[in-house]
C-alpha positions as CSV (number, residue, x, y, z in Angstrom):
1,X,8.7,-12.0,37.2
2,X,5.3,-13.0,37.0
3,X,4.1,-15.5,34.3
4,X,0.8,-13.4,33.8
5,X,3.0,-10.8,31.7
6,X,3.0,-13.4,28.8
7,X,-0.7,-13.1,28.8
8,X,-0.6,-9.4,29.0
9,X,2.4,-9.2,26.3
10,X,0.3,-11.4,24.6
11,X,-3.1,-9.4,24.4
12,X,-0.4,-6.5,23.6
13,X,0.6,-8.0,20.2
14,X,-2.3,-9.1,19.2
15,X,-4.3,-6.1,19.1
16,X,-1.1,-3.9,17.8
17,X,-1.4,-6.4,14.7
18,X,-5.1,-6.2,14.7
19,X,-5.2,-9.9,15.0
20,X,-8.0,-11.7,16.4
21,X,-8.1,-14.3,19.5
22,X,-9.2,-16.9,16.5
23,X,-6.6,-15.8,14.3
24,X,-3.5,-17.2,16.5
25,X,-5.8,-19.9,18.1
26,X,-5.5,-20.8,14.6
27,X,-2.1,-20.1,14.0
28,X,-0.6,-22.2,16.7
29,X,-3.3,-24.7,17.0
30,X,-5.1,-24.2,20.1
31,X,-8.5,-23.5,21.1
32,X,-9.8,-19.5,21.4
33,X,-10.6,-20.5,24.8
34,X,-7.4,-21.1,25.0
35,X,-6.0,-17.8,24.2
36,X,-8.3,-15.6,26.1
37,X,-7.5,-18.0,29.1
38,X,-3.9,-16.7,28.3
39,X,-4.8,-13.0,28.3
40,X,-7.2,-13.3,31.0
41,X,-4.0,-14.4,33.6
42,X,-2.8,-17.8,32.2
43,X,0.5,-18.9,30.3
44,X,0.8,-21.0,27.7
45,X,2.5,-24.1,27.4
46,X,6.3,-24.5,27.3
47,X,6.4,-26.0,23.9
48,X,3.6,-22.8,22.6
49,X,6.0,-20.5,23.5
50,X,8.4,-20.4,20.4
51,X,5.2,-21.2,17.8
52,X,3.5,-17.7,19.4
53,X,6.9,-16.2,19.2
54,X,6.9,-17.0,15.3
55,X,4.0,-16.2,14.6
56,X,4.2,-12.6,15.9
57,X,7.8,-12.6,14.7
58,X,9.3,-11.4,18.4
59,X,11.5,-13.3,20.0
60,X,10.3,-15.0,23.4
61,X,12.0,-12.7,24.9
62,X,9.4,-10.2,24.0
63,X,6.5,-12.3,25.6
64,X,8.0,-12.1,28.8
65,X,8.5,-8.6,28.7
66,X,12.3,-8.1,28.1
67,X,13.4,-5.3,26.4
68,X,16.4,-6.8,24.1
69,X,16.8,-4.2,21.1
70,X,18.1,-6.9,18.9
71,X,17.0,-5.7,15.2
72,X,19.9,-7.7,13.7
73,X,17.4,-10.0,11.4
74,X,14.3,-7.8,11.5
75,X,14.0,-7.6,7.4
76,X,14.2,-11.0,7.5
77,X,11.0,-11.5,10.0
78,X,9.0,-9.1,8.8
79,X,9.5,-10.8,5.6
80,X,8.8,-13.8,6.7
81,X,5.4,-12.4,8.3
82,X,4.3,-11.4,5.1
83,X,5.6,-14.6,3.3
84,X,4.0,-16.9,5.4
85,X,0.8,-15.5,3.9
86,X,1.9,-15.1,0.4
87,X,2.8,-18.9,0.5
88,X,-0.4,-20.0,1.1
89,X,-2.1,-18.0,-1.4
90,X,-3.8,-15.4,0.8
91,X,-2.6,-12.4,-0.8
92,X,-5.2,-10.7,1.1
93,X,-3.4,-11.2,4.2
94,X,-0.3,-10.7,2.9
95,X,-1.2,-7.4,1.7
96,X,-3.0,-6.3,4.8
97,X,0.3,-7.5,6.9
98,X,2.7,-5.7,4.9
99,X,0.0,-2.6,5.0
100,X,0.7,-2.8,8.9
101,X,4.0,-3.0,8.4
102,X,3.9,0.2,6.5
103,X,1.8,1.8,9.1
104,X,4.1,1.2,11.2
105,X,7.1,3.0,9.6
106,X,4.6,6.1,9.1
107,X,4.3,6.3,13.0
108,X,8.0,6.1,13.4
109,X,8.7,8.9,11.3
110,X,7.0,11.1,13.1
111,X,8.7,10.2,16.1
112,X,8.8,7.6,19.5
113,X,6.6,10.1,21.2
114,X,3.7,10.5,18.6
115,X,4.0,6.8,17.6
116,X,3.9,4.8,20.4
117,X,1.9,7.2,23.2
118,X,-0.8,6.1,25.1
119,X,-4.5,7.5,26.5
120,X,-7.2,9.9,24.3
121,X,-5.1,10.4,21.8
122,X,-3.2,7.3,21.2
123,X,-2.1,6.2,17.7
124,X,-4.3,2.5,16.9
125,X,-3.0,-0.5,14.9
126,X,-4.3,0.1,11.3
127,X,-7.0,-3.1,11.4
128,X,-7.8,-1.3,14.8
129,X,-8.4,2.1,12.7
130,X,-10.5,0.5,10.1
131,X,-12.7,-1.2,12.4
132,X,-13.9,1.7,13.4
133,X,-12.2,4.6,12.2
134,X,-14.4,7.7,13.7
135,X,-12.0,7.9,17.7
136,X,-12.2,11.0,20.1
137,X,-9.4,12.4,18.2
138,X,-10.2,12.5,14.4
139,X,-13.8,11.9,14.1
140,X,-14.7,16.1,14.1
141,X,-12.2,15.8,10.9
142,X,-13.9,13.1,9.4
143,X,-17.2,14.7,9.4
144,X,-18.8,11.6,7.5
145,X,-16.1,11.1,5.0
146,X,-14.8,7.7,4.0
147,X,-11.3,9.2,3.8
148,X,-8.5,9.0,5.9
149,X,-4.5,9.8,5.8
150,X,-1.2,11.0,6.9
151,X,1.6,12.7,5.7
152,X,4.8,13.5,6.8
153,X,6.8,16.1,4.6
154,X,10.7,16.9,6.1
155,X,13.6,18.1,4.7
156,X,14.9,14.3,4.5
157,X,11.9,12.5,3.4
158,X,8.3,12.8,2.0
159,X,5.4,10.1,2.9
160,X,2.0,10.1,2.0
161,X,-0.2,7.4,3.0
162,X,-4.5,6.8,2.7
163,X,-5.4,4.3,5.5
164,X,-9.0,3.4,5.2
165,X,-9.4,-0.4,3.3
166,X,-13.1,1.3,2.3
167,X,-11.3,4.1,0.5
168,X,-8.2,3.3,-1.5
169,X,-5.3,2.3,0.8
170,X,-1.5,3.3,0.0
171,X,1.5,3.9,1.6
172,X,4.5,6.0,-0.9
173,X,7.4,7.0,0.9
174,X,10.1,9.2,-1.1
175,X,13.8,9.9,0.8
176,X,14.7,12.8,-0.8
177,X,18.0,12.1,-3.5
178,X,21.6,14.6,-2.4
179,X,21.0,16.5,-5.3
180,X,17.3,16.8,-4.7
181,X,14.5,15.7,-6.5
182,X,14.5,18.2,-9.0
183,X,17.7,16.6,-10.8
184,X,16.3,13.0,-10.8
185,X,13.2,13.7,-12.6
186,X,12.9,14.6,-16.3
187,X,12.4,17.9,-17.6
188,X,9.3,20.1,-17.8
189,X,9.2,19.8,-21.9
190,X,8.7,15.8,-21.3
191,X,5.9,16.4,-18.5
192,X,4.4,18.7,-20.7
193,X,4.3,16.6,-23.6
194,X,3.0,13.5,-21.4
195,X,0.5,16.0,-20.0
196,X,-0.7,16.6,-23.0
197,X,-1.0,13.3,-24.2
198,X,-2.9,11.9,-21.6
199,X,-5.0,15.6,-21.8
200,X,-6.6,14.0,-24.9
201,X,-9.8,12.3,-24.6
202,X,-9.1,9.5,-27.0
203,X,-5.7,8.8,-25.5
204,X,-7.7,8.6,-21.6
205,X,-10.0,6.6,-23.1
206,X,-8.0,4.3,-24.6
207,X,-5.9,4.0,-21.6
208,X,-9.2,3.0,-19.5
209,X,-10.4,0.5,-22.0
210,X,-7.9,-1.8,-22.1
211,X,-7.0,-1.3,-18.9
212,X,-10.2,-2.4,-17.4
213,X,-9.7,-5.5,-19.8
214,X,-8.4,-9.1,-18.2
215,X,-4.6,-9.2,-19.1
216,X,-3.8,-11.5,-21.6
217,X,-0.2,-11.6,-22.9
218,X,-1.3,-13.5,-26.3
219,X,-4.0,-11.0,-26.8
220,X,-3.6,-8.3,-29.6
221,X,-5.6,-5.9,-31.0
222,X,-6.5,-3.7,-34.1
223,X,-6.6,-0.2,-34.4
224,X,-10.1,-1.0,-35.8
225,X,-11.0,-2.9,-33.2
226,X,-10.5,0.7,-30.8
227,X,-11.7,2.8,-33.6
228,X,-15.2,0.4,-33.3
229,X,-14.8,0.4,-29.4
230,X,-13.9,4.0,-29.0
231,X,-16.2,5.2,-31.8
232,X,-13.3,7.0,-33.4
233,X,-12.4,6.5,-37.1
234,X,-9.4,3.8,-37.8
235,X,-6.7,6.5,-38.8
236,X,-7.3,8.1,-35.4
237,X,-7.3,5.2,-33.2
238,X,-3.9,4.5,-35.2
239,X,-2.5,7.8,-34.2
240,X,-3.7,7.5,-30.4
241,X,-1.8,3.9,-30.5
242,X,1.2,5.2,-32.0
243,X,1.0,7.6,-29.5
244,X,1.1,5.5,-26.0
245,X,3.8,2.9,-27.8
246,X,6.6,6.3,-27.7
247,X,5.3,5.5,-23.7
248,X,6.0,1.6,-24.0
249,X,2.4,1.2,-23.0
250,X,1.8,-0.3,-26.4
251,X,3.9,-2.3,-28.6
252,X,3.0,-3.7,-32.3
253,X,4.0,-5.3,-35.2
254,X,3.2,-6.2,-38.5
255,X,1.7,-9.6,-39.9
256,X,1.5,-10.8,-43.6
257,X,-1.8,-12.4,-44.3
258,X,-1.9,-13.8,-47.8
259,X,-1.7,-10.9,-50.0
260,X,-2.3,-7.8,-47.2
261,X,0.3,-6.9,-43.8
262,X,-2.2,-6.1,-41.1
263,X,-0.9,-4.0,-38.2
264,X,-1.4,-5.7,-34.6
265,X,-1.1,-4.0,-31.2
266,X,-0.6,-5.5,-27.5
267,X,-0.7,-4.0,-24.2
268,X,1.8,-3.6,-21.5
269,X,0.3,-3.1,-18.1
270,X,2.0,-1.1,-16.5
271,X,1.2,0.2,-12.6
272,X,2.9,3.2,-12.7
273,X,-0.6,4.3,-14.4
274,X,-2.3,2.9,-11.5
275,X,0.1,5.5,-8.7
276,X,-0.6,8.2,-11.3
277,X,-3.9,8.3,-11.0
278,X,-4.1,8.0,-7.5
279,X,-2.0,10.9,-7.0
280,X,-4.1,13.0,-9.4
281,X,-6.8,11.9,-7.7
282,X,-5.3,13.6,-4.5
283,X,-4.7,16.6,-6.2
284,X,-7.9,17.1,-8.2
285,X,-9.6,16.0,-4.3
286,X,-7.2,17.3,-1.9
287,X,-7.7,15.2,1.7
288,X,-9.0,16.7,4.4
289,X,-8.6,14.2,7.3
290,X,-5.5,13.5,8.6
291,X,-4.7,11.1,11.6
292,X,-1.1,12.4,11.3
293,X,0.2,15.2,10.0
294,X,3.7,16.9,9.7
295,X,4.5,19.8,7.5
296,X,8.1,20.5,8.6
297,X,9.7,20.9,5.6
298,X,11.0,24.6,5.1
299,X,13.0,23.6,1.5
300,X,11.6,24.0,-1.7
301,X,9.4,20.9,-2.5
302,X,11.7,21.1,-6.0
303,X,15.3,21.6,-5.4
């Protein structure tokens, strides 16, 4: 076996990850130099060999080329991958590693041969993607929009998945429950009544306001401190709080102050707000671009 395949294997990781040359220079503490010498023909050292390893989270194995289907401890790499960012603070990284990650799992679901082929139409590394998203394959679909996505809807499972860091990256994946979907979720007299207290303007409003507020546990509120902010009168403010606390998105309680019990409120953030609105947002906008897209399900979306 030639040692050059390290090089190659090498080159083959890194740009899968959408890693830089600097990146793992970095990582294992070499030179840049040193790394394109590697993927221009060259092998690393002995002792660089378990440190690249690592920091791909492959086994050495994998640099040279073998193929050992050893998934044993793979949760516990990939976490590690994302960890080793997450430990030093870069949540940044962490997220955009784990965002690979996720990529990745998209791909698979659609199968080896649409995942993994190669040529005109092959499938890039996300940070590959976002570097320049407009390729031979989907640029007539993008026509100038910063929007990007795929979706894979089966019988079995439902993803759905906005790629582009400039738009609004997400990856939701839903395995569909035995009984189907249907029976897990609550009933349409609840969505209706949460539909219709979201449907009123001083309920939104309120829900954006301290929402786009820093989160401060100790922090509480009035209802006349809304009523001022959301130019509403006090007794309506009250009834919009009373409103989101049946939601747990509020809570209060009362405070004796000398002669008079004032009524306090705080706020709970909660992000299932946050994947609410994004999936309005994909309903009220429908995408248009998709880099993969598979619509095989033939059962009822609510069964």
């Amino acid at each position: 076996m030639s040692l050059q395949v390290i090089g190659e294997n090498i080159a083959e990781l890194r740009r899968e990850r959408g890693i830089t040359q600097e990146d793992l220079a970095r990582a294992v503490g070499v030179s840049s130099q040193a790394v394109s010498k590697w993927e221009c023909g060259g092998t690393p050292d002995a002792e660089l060999l378990l440190p690249v390893a690592e920091f791909f989270g492959v086994s050495i194995d994998r640099l040279f080329g073998r193929d050992v289907a050893d998934y044993s401890d793979l949760g516990t790499e990939i976490m590690r991958r994302i960890a080793s960012f997450a430990d030093a603070g870069d949540m940044d990284s962490a997220a955009a590693a784990a965002m690979e990650f996720c990529w990745n799992i998209e791909k698979s679901l659609f199968g080896s041969a649409a995942a993994f082929r190669t040529g005109e139409y092959r499938i890039r590394p996300l940070r590959e993607i976002n570097d320049d998203p407009s390729d031979g394959h989907i640029s007539p679909m993008l026509n100038g929009a910063a929007r990007l996505h795929s979706e894979v809807s089966s019988d079995s499972v439902i993803t759905l998945m906005s790629l582009l860091e400039q738009d609004l990256q997400y990856f939701m994946l839903f395995p569909e429950p035995k009984s189907g979907w249907l029976n897990a979720l609550p009933s349409p007299e609840e969505f209706q009544k949460l539909f219709a207290t979201l449907a009123d303007p001083d309920v939104l409003n309120a829900l954006f306001l301290i929402n786009k507020r820093e989160y401060n546990y100790n922090e509480h509120f009035t209802p006349g401190w809304f009523a001022k902010s959301l130019n509403i009168a006090p007794e309506r403010a009250a009834e919009v709080l009373d409103a989101l606390k049946g939601y747990q998105l509020f809570r209060d309680e009362e405070i004796k102050l000398d002669e008079t019990t004032q009524r306090f409120f705080s706020s709970y953030p909660n992000s299932a707000l946050l994947a609410l609105l994004v999936a309005a947002r994909e309903i009220i906008d429908r995408p248009q671009a998709f880099i993969c897209h598979s619509s095989g399900r033939t059962a009822p979306l609510l069964r």
